[in-house]
C-alpha positions in Angstrom: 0.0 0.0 0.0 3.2 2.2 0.8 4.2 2.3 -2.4 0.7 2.5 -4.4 0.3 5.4 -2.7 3.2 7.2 -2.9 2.7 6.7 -7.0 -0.6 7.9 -6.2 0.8 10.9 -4.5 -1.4 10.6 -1.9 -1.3 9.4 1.7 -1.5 5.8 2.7 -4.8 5.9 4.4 -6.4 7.6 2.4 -5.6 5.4 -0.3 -6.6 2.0 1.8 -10.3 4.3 2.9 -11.1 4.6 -1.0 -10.0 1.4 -2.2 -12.8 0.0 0.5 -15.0 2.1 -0.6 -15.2 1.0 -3.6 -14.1 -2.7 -3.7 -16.5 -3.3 -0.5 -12.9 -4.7 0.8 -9.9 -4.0 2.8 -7.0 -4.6 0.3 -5.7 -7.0 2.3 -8.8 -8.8 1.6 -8.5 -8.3 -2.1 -5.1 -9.6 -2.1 -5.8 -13.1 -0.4 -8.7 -13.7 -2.8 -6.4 -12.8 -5.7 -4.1 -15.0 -4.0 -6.6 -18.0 -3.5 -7.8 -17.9 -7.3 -3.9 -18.5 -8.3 -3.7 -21.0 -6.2 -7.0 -22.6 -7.1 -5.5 -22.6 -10.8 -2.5 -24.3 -9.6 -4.4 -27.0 -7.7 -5.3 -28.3 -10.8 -2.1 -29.9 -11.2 -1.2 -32.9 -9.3 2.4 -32.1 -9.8 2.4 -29.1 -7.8 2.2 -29.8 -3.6 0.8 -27.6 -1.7 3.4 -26.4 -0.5 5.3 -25.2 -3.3 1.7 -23.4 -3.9 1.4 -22.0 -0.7 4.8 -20.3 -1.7 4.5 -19.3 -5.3 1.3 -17.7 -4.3 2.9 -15.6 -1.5 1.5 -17.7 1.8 3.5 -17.3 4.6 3.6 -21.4 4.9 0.9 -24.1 4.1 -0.9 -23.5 7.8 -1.2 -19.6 6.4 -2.5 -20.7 2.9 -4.9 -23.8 4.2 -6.6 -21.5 7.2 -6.7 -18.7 4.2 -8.1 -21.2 1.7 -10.9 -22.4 3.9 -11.7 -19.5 5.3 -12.7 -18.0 1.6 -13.8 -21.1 0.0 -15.2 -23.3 2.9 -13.0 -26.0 2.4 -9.3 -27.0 2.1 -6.8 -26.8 -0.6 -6.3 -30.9 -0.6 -10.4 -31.1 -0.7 -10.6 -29.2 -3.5 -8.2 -30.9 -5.5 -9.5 -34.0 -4.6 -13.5 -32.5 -6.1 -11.2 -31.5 -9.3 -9.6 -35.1 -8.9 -12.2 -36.3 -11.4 -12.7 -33.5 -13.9 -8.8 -33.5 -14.5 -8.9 -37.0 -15.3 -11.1 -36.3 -18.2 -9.1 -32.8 -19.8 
């Protein structure tokens, strides 16, 4: 947020008040569920653990990224990719 708002030219706060105004979200909040769809995309592919998702989608670890995960989508990372388990075996 720092630096969006100093290219913004306008202070911190203010910038965090509008953006919640408008996106009915903290950015904080808009950033995990930006984070969540990436890692939704990459739960697709058995090949990646959840681990190595956690990380290449900017979780702090795979507690951060399951309680994150769940907490947005009402279930777990593994659950998920075990309801997409069958729909990838037929791409």
């Amino acid at each position: 947020m720092r630096d969006l708002a100093r290219e913004a030219g306008v202070y911190r706060v203010h910038l965090a008040r509008v953006f919640r105004k408008i996106e009915k979200r903290t950015p904080g909040e808009y950033q995990q569920r930006l984070q969540v769809r990436a890692a939704c995309e990459l739960l697709h592919d058995p090949e990646w653990s959840l681990v190595v998702i956690a990380a290449e989608c900017g979780f702090a670890d795979q507690s951060h990224f399951t309680r994150v995960f769940r907490k947005l989508t009402g279930t777990t990372p593994a659950q998920f990719r075990r309801i997409l388990a069958p729909h990838a075996a037929r791409a």
